[in-house]
Every structure is written in C-alpha cells, then in structure tokens.
C-alpha positions in Angstrom: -3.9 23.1 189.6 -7.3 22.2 189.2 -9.5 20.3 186.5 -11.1 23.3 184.5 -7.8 25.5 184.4 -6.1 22.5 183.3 -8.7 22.1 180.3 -8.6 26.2 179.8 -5.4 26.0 179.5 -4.9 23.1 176.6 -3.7 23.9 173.5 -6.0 21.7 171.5 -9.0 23.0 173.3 -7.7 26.5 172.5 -7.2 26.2 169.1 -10.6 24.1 169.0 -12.1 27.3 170.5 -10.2 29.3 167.9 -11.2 27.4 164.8 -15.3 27.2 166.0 -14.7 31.4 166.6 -13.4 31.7 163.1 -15.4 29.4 161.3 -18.9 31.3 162.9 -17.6 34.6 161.9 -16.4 33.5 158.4 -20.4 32.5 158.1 -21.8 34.9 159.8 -20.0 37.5 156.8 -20.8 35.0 153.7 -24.5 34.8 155.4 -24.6 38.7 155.7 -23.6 39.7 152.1 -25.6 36.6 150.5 -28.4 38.4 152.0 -27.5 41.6 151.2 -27.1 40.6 147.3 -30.6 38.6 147.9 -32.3 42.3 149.6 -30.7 44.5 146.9 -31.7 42.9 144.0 -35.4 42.8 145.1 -35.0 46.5 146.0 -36.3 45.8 149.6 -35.4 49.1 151.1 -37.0 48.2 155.1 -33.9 46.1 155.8 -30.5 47.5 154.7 -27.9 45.3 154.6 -26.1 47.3 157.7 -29.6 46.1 159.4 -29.4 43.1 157.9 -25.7 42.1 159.1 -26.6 43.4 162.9 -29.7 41.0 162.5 -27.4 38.0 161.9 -25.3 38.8 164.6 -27.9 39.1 167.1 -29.3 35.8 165.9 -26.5 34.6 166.5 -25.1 35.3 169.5 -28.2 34.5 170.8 -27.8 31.3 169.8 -24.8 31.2 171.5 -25.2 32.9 174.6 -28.1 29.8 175.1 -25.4 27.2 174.2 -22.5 25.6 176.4 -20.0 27.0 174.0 -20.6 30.3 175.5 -17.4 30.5 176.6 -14.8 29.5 174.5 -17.1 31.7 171.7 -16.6 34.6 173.7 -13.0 34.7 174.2 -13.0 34.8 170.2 -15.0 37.9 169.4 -13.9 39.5 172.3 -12.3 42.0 170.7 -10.2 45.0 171.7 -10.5 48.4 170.8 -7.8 48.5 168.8 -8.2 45.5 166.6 -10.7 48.2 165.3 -8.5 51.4 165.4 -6.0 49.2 163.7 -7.9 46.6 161.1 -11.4 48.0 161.0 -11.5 51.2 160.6 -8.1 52.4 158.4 -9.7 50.5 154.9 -12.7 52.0 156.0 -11.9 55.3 156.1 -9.3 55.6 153.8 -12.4 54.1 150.9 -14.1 56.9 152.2 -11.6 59.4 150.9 -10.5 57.6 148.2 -13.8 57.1 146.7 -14.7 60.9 147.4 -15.2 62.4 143.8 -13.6 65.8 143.6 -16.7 67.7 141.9 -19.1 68.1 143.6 -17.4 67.6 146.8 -15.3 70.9 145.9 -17.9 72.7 144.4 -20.0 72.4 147.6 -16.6 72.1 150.1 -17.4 75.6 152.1 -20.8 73.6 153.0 -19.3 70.7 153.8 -16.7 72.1 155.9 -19.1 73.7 157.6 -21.5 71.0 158.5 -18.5 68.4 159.5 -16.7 71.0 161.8 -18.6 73.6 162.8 -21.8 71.4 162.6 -20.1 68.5 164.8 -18.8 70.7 167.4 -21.7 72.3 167.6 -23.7 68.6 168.1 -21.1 66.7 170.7 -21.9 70.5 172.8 -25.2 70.7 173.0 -25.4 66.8 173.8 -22.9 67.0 176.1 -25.0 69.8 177.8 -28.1 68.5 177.7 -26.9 65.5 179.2 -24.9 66.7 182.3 -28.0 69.0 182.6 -30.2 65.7 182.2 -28.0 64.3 185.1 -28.5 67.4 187.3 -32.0 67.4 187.1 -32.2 63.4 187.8 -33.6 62.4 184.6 -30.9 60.0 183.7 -27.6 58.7 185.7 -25.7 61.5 186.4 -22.2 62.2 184.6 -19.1 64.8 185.4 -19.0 67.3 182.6 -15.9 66.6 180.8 -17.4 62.6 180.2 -20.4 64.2 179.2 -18.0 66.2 176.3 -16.8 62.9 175.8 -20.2 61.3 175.2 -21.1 64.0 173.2 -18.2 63.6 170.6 -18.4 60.0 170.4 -21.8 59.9 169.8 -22.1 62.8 167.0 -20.3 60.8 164.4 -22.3 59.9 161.9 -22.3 57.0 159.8 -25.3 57.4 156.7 -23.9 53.8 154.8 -27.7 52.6 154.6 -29.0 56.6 153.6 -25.8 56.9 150.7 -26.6 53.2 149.3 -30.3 54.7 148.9 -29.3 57.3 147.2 -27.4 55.5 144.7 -30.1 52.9 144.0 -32.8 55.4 143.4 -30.8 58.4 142.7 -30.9 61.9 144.2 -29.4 65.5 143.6 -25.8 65.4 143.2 -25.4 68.1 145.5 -27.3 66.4 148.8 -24.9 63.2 147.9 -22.2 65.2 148.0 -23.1 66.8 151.5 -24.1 64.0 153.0 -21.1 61.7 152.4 -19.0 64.7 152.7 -20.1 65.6 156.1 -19.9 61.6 157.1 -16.2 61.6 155.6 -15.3 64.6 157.8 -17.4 64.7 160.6 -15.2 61.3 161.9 -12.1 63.0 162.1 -13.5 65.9 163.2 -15.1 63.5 166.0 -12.7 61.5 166.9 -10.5 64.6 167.6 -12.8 66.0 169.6 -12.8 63.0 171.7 -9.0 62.6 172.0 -9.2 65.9 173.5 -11.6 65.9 175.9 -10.1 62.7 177.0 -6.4 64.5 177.1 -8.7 67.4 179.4 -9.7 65.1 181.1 -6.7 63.4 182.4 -5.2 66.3 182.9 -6.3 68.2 185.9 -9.5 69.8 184.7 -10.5 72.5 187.0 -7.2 73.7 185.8 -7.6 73.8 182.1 -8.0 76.9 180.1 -10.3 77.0 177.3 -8.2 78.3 175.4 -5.5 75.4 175.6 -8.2 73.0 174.3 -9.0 74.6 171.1 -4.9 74.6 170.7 -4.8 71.1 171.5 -7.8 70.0 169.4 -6.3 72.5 166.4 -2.9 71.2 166.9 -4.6 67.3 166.7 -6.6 67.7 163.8 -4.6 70.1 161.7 -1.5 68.2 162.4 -3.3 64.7 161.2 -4.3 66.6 158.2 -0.7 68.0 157.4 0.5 64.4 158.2 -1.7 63.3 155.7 -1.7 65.4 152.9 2.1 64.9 153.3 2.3 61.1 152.7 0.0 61.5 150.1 2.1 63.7 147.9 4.6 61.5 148.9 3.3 58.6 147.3 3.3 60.3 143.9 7.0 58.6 143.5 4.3 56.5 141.1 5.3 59.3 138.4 8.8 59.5 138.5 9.4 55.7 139.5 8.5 54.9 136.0 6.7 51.3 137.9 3.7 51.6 135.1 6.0 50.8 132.0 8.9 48.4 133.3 5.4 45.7 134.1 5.8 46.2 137.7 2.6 46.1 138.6 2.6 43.8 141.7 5.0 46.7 142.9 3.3 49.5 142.5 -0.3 47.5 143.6 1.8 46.8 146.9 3.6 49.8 147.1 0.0 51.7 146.8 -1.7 50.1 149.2 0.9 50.4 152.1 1.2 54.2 151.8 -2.5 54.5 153.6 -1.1 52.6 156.5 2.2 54.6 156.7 0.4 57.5 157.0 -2.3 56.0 159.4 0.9 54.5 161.7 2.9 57.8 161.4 0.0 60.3 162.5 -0.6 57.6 165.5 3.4 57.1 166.7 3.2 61.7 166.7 0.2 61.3 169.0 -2.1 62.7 166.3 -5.2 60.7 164.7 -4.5 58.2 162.3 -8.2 58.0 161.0 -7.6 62.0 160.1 -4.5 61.8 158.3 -5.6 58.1 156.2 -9.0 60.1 154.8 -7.2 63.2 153.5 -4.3 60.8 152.3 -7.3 58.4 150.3 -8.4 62.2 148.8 -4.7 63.3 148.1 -4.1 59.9 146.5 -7.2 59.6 144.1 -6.6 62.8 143.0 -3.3 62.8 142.2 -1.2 59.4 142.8 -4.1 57.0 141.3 -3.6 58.3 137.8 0.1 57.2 137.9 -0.9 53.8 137.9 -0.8 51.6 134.8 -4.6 51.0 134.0 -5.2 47.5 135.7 -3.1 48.1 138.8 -6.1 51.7 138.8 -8.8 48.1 138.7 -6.6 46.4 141.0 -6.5 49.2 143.8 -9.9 50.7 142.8 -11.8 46.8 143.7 -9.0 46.1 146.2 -9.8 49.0 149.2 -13.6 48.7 148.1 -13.6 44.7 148.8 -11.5 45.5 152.1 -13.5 48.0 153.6 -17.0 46.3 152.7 -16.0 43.0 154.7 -14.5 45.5 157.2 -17.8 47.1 157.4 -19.9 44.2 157.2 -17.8 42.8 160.0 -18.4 45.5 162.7 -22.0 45.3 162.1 -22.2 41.7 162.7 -20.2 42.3 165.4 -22.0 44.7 167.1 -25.2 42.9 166.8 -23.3 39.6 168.3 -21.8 42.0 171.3 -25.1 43.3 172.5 -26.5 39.5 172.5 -23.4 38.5 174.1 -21.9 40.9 176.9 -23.8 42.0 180.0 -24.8 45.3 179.3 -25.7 47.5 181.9 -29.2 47.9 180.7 -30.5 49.2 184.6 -29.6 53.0 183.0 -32.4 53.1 180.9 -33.3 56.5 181.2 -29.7 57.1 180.1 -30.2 56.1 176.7 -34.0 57.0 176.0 -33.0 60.8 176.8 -29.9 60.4 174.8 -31.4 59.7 171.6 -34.5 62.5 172.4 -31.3 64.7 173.5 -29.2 63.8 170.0 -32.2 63.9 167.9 -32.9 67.8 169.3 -28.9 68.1 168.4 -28.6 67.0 165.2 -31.7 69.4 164.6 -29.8 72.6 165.8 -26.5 71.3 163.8 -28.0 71.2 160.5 -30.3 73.9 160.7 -28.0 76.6 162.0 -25.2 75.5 159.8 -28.1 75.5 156.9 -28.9 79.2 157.8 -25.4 80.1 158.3 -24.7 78.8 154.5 -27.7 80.1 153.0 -26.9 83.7 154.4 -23.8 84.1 151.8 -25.0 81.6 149.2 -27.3 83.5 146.3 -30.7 82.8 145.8 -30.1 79.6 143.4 -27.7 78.0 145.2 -29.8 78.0 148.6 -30.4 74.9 150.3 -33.7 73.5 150.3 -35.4 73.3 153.5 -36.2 69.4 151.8 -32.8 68.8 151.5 -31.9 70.1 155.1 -34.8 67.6 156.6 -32.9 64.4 154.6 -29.6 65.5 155.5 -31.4 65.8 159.7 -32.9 62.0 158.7 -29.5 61.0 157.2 -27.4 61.1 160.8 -27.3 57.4 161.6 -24.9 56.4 164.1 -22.2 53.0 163.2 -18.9 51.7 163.4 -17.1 55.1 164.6 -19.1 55.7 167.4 -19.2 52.0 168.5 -15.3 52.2 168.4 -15.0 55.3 170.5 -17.7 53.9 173.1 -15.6 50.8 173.1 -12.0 52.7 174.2 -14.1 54.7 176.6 -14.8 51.3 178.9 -11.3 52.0 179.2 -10.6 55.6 179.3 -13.0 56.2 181.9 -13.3 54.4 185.8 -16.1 53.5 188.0 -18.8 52.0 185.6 -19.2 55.4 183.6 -17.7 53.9 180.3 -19.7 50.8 180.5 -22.9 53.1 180.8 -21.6 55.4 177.5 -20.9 52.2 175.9 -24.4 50.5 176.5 -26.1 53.6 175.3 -24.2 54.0 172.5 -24.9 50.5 171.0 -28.6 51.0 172.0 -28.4 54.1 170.1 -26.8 52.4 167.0 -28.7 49.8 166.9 -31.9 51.7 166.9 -30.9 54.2 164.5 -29.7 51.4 161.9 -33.0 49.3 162.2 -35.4 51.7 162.9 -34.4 55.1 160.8 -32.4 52.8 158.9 -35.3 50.8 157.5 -37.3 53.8 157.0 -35.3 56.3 155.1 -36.0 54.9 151.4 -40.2 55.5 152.6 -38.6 59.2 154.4 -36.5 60.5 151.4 -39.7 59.4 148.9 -42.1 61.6 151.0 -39.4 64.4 150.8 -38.8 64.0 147.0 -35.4 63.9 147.4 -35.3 60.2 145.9 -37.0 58.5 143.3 -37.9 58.7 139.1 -37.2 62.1 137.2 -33.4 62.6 138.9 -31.5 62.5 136.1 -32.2 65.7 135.1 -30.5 66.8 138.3 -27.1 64.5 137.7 -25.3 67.3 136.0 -27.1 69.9 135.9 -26.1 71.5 139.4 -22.5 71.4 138.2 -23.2 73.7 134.9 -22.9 77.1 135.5 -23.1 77.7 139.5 -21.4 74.9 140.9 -23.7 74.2 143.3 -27.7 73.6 143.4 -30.0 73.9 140.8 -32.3 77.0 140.9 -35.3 76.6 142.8 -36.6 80.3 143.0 -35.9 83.7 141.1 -37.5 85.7 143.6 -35.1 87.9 145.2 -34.6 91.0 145.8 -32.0 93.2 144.3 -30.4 94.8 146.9 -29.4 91.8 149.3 -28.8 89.9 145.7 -26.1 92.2 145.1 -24.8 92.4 148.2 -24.8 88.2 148.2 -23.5 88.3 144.3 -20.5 90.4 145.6 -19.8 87.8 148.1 -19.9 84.9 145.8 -17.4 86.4 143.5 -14.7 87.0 145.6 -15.8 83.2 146.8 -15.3 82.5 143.5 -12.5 84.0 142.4 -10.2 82.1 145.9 -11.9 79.1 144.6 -11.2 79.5 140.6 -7.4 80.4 142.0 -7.0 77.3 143.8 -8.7 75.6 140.9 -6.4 77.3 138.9 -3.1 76.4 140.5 -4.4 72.6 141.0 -5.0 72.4 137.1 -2.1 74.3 135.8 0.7 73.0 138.3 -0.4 70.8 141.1 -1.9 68.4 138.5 0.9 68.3 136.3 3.8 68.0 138.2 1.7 65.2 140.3 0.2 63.2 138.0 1.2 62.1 134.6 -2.5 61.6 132.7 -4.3 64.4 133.0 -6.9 64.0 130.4 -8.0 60.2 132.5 -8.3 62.2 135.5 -10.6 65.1 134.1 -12.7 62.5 132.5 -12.8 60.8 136.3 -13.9 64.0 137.9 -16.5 64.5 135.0 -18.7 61.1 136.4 -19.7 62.3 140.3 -21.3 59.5 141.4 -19.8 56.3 139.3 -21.5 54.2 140.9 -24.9 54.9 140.9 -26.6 53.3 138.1 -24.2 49.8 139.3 -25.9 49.0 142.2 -24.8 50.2 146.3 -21.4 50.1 146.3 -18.8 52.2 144.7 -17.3 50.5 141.9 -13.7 51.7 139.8 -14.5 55.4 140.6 
C-alpha cells in the first residue's frame, strides 16, 4: 500500500478534512446572512442576498481551488443529489406552502393554476423543442429528444426569491404577489413531475411509448403526490382532538408538527410519487387547518422554526452553487449550449406567460384583467435556483455519455446568470414598470373588496361580450363561493378549533411585508 493511500485513508486526516469542510461552510452561511442583514438595511437592491450568498461561494472556492487543500475541501462539499432531495429542499418547500396565505392565493387560484401547470408544460415543450431543433440545425451540441424534454422541465422551474423579497420591501399589488409566488410554489411540483416522467419515458423503451401513457403517468405522479399530501395533512389535525394545547404539552405538539411534513415527504417518495408535491400542499393543508390547533407559542414556535430552517437551507444551496461552479470541472467547451438555452428559455417564458395571460383574460371581466404591466413583471420574475440546480444535479446521473454533465453545466450557467444579472436588476425593472414603489397601499386590500381579484383599471367595455363574460364569472363564482362555503361552514370547523384566529390570519395577505424580506409569524 502506498504512502498517499495510507495518508487518505487516516482517520485523523479524515476528520481534519471534515472539521476544515464544516467550519468553511459554517462561515461561509454566518458571512452570507451578515451581509444580507448589512444589504437590506441599506436597501441596496443590485445585489440580492441570493446574489450575494453565490458571490461568497465563488470567492471562495476560488480560494480554494488555488490552495493545496483542494482536495480534502472537495470531498466535503461534494454533495449528492439527494442530500438536497432529502435536507434541502423538504423545509424549503414545505415554508413555501406553509407560508402561502389563503386570500389572495384563492381568490386568484384559477390563474395560478393556470400559469404553474398549464404555463410550465407549456415552457419545458417549447424549450425542449427549440433545443433538439437547435441541435438539428448545429447551433448547439446536439441532444435525443426525450433529454431535451428532460432539459426542458428542469430548467422551467422557477425560483423568484430575490423578485418576492422586492416586493415585500417596496410593496406591490397584492394580486401580482400572489401570482407570482403562487406560480413559483406550483410550478416546482408541476416541474419536478414532469421530469420524473420523461425520465420514466426515457428508460423505458421510447420509440415504444404512447402519448397517451405519459400524460397517465405524469397525472397519476402529480395527482397522487397531491392526494398523498392533502391526506397527511388532515391527518395531522389530531392537534384538535389530542387536546396537546391545554395539558402544557407543547414540546409534543412542536415535535409532533414538525415531523408530519417529513412523513408526508418520505411516504409520497417510498409510493414512487414526489415528495416535494405532497410536502407543499401538506404545508397549505396544515396552515390552514392544523396551525390553529396549536396553543399560541407552539403557532411562534413552528411559525419561526420552518422559516429559520428553510432560510439557512436556502442560503446554503446558493453558497453552494457558487462554490460548485468554482470548484468542479465544468464542461464549459459547450458554449453554444448554454447561450442558446437562455435566448431559447427567455423566448419560452415569453409564450408561457403571455398565452396563459390571454387565455385568463378571455373569461375574466373587464376589471379583473391582467395588466399587460403586470404580465411583463411576472415574464422578468422567472429566475432560475435551487430546484433546477437539484434536478440538473440527478441528471449527471440519470443520463450516460457526458449528456447530464452538459445539462448540468448549462443549467448552473443559466442560474447563475439569471440571479446576478436579472437578479440585481429587477428592483430598477419593476420601478420602470410601476409595479413597485410609493403609493401601494392603496392597492393592499383593495383588490380583495368586492371582485376578488384586481383592481379596476378600465370601464370601457362593451356590453355584449361583458355579459357574455359576467355570465361566466357567476357560475365561476358561485363553484368558488360553494367551496368557500363548505370550507367555512364544515371543513373549518370540524378541522380546526379557533376559527375567529384563523379568519383574522387570512384577513393580513402579505404579513410580512412592512417587517422586512422574510416571512415572519404569518
């Protein structure tokens, strides 16, 4: 045995190696929110604190890539795919959901839906496309269709942290917040499902595959996650009848809360389903119904708990993926590859939002349009993060001969440049499109009055269609006040046991917006 495998292999040297690995990333995160808190507070919108953590990581595994520890680092932020699957993304996504307030997320949920499902599938297609169409005309390294599908999906889920953070600090219409963090919420799952099964086509025998068996497959992933999901989360409401809240049993129901999302995450994964679908709509179900069970400071317990968890969470992919790129040997010779990916995602997050926009606007009256301003910021607010960088990273595996390194190189290319560059310009972007800015607190409430939905921008319109359009948004309406109806009267009830705290919740849409970035006790 020779002299370096003997030194590899030493247990002091590998817990050295271990303890330098954790002791730079511990840093690296106090570094990243100390600068954070240091940006914020002098409102300095040009470098987010998503920009601002990627930054740090760069720096630093620059640093290190020039050092001898090279190696040893390395081995410790080498992490797998499902270290993020697992530890990164669940808080994540389950804050996502659980901080989602009911309002104007239901008042504008047709939208929504139809943005994060219709919309998505509509982007990961016409990237997909465009790029095996790219590949066929020699414009960029050339890809089999089905990883092109794959590329597609990955890369259409969006991540608007630095856009939504914005938004709260200078405040915007209620009803743009609402779409855009509702369309980031759902468009992962809707994403990730896509993914799963294009990569289940694809190992499969795909000449052979009907078209018809993938929509089954993908309905039968995402609906099942959902149902999974929305399960566990009535499930937890045990809260009511366990009586945990009066017998000062708080550290049981504190632990007992937060281990539901992870049953329902693990469950969903050992059926084969998505585990990131079935925690959000759990987090949903849950705030709804199961957080007004809890006594009042197990509500600030769990409330600060998932929102300290998923910002270090968070905070730690970024780093990461700014240390990864200085780190790993990217296969930067594609470079084609990614400039026509981004001019090719750019064109499809255009046709998403505005076809989805017209599709909307069609059966929505003439005051509760969309602005065409609004459809611009939500087209500026599709950042790329964590999700996508996850996916890329299980696609190094999923997929042979160097095609997985070349989606995964692009795809932290294409983060990276969305974060810093549109990133640091969406506070100047959303300021030009008066979305943002002084005079929105008129608009706060006031979409959520009479029409449930946005505020009247024109009273031209003409009778005929109006009527026709007016018919429509009764009978929409009248489902919606019936569901409303049944949530209030017995959902609500038998679920929960303070109903008046959780009206008076729902009444605040954004909590957190005049407290600073993040979401607070909401």
């Amino acid at each position: 045995m020779d002299n370096s495998t003997a030194e590899k292999g030493s247990p002091g040297q590998e817990q050295q190696a271990a303890g330098v690995g954790i002791l730079l990333q511990i840093m690296m995160l106090v570094l990243s929110f100390v600068v954070g808190h240091v940006l914020r507070r002098h409102k300095f919108y040009y470098l987010p604190e998503a920009s601002a953590s990627l930054l740090i990581g760069l720096i630093v595994g620059g640093l290190a890539n020039i050092s001898d520890t090279e190696r040893s680092i390395r081995a410790w932020f080498n992490f797998h795919e499902e270290f993020f699957f697992l530890f990164l993304l669940p808080p994540i996504i389950f804050q996502s959901g659980f901080s989602l307030s009911p309002k104007p997320f239901f008042s504008n949920f047709g939208a929504i839906v139809t943005f994060a499902i219709f919309g998505t599938f509509i982007a990961s297609v016409v990237t997909g496309v465009l790029v095996y169409l790219g590949g066929l005309m020699y414009l960029m390294y050339k890809l089999p269709f089905v990883e092109c599908l794959m590329f597609g999906a990955l890369i259409s889920a969006t991540d608007p942290v630095t856009v939504l953070s914005i938004f709260q600090e200078l405040g915007t219409d209620m009803n743009l917040y609402a779409l855009v963090f509702g369309e980031s919420v759902l468009n992962d799952a809707m994403a990730i499902s896509l993914y799963r099964t294009m990569s289940v086509v694809r190992s499969n025998d795909p000449s052979g595959q009907n078209f018809f068996m993938v929509i089954v497959r993908f309905l039968e992933t995402f609906v099942g996650s959902m149902s999974a999901g929305v399960g566990v989360g009535f499930t937890s409401n045990l809260f009511k009848y366990a009586g945990l809240d009066i017998d000062n049993l708080q550290n049981l129901e504190c632990c007992l809360f937060v281990l539901f999302p992870y049953f329902s995450y693990m469950l969903a994964e050992g059926l084969g389903l998505s585990g990131i679908v079935s925690i959000l709509f759990t987090g949903i179900v849950m705030k709804h119904y199961t957080f007004s069970n809890l006594s009042e400071n197990s509500q600030h317990f769990v409330s600060d708990f998932f929102h300290l968890i998923s910002s270090l969470a968070e905070t730690f992919i970024f780093i990461y993926m700014g240390f990864d790129i200085a780190m790993e040997k990217h296969s930067w010779s594609h470079v084609g590859f990614i400039f026509f990916s981004i001019l090719f995602i750019a064109i499809a997050r255009a046709v998403n939002v505005f076809s989805c926009a017209y599709l909307i606007n069609l059966v929505r009256p003439a005051h509760r349009q969309i602005p065409s301003k609004h459809q611009k910021a939500l087209c500026y607010s599709g950042l790329r993060g964590a999700m996508a960088f996850a996916l890329a990273l299980q696609s190094v595996h999923d997929l042979q001969e160097g095609h997985g390194q070349i989606i995964f190189t692009a795809t932290t290319a294409i983060v990276v440049l969305t974060v810093l560059l549109i990133g640091g310009s969406t506070g100047t972007m959303l300021e030009a499109l008066q979305v943002v800015g002084d005079g929105h607190d008129a608009h706060l409430g006031e979409g959520f009055e009479g029409n449930n939905g946005y505020v009247p921008t024109s009273h031209e319109e003409d009778e005929t269609t109006g009527n026709k359009l007016r018919m429509k948004l009764k009978e929409f309406h009248r489902s919606a006040a019936s569901f409303s109806e049944i949530d209030r009267n017995y959902l609500t009830p038998f679920f929960t046991s303070q109903n008046g705290d959780s009206e008076d919740e729902e009444d605040d849409p954004m909590p957190s917006s005049r407290r600073g970035v993040y979401h607070g006790h909401s």
